[in-house]
Structure formats: structure tokens, C-alpha cells
N, C-alpha and C positions, 0 to 999 in steps of 0.2 A: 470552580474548575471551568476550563474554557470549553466550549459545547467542540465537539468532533464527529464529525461521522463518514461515515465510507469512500472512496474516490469514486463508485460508481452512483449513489445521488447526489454527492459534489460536482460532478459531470454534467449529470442532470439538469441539477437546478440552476448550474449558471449557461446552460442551452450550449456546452460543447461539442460538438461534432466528431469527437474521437472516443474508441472502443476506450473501455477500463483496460483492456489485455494490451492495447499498443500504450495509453499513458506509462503502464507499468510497467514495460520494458524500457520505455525513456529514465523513468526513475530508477530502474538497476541501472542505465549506462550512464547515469550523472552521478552512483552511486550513493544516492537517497537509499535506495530499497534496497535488499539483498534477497536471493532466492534460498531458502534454510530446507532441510529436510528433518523427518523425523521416522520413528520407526512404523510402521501401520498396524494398527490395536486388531484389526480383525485379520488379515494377511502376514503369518510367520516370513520375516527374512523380506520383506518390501521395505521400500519407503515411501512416504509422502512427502511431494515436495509444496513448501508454503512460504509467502513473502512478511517482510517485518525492515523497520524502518533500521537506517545504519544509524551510528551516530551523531552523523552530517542531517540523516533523513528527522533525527528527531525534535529536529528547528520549527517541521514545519505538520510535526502530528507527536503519534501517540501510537506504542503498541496496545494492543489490548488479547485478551488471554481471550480463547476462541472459550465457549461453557461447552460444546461438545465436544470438543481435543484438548483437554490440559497439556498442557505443556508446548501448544504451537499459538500463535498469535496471529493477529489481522490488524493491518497497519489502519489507523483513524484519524482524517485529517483536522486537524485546525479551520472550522470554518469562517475565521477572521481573516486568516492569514493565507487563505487559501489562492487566491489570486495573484499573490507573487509563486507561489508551487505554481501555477497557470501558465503563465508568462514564461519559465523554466520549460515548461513542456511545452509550449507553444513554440518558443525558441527552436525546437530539435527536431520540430513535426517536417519530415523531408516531401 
């Protein structure tokens, strides 16, 4: 399986300069990411809202099932591939 892990130590470790919260509104406007909700386990009648890859986004990752909320996920990048996702958002950074 190919190793993945989070956009904000993939940020990290390739020394980029922009928040995880603004890459990942670039990825919902290139519609990589979608913004999903769910219902809230301790709040009757809320919801929570949580990101996950479209499936354009899943070229360049992986959902993975959150172990503390079944049923919402956290989107895990590809870190081979992660540099063309890079260049995508680097593209859009105004």
C-alpha cells in the first residue's frame, strides 16, 4: 500500500508556507475535497461538518475512517504524488 498521511505534515515536511485551512479550500474550489456533514453523537439535532476526497480528489489520496467518528473520514495524501497536489495549489495561491 502506498504510505499517506495528512496535508498538514505533508505541508510541513515539504517547508510550505500556507495554512492546511487555506490549501483546503483550494482543494474544495478545484473540487478535489468536498465539505460533508454528519449528525453530532453528543449534540441532538447538530451537525458536524468534515472534509473527504471527491472522486477527482482520489487520484491524489485516500479517505480514511476517522477511529473516533465512524462513519466521517479525513482525507490522507499520497506522499509520492504529493507534489503534483502541490503545484495544483500553488497554482491558485492569489
Amino acid at each position: 500500500m502506498e504510505k499517506t498521511d495528512s496535508l498538514t505534515n505533508l505541508l510541513k515536511e515539504n517547508k510550505v508556507e500556507i495554512s492546511t485551512v487555506k490549501a483546503n479550500k483550494i482543494l474544495v474550489s478545484l473540487g478535489l475535497l468536498a465539505e460533508k456533514e454528519r449528525p453530532s453523537s453528543k449534540y441532538a439535532g447538530k451537525m458536524k461538518k468534515y472534509k473527504a476526497l471527491t472522486e477527482q480528489g482520489l487520484a491524489y489520496g485516500v479517505n480514511v475512517e476517522n477511529p473516533s467518528s465512524p462513519g466521517q473520514t479525513t482525507p490522507h495524501y499520497f506522499s509520492d504524488t504529493f507534489a503534483g497536489l502541490l503545484a495544483l495549489i500553488q497554482r491558485e495561491i492569489k
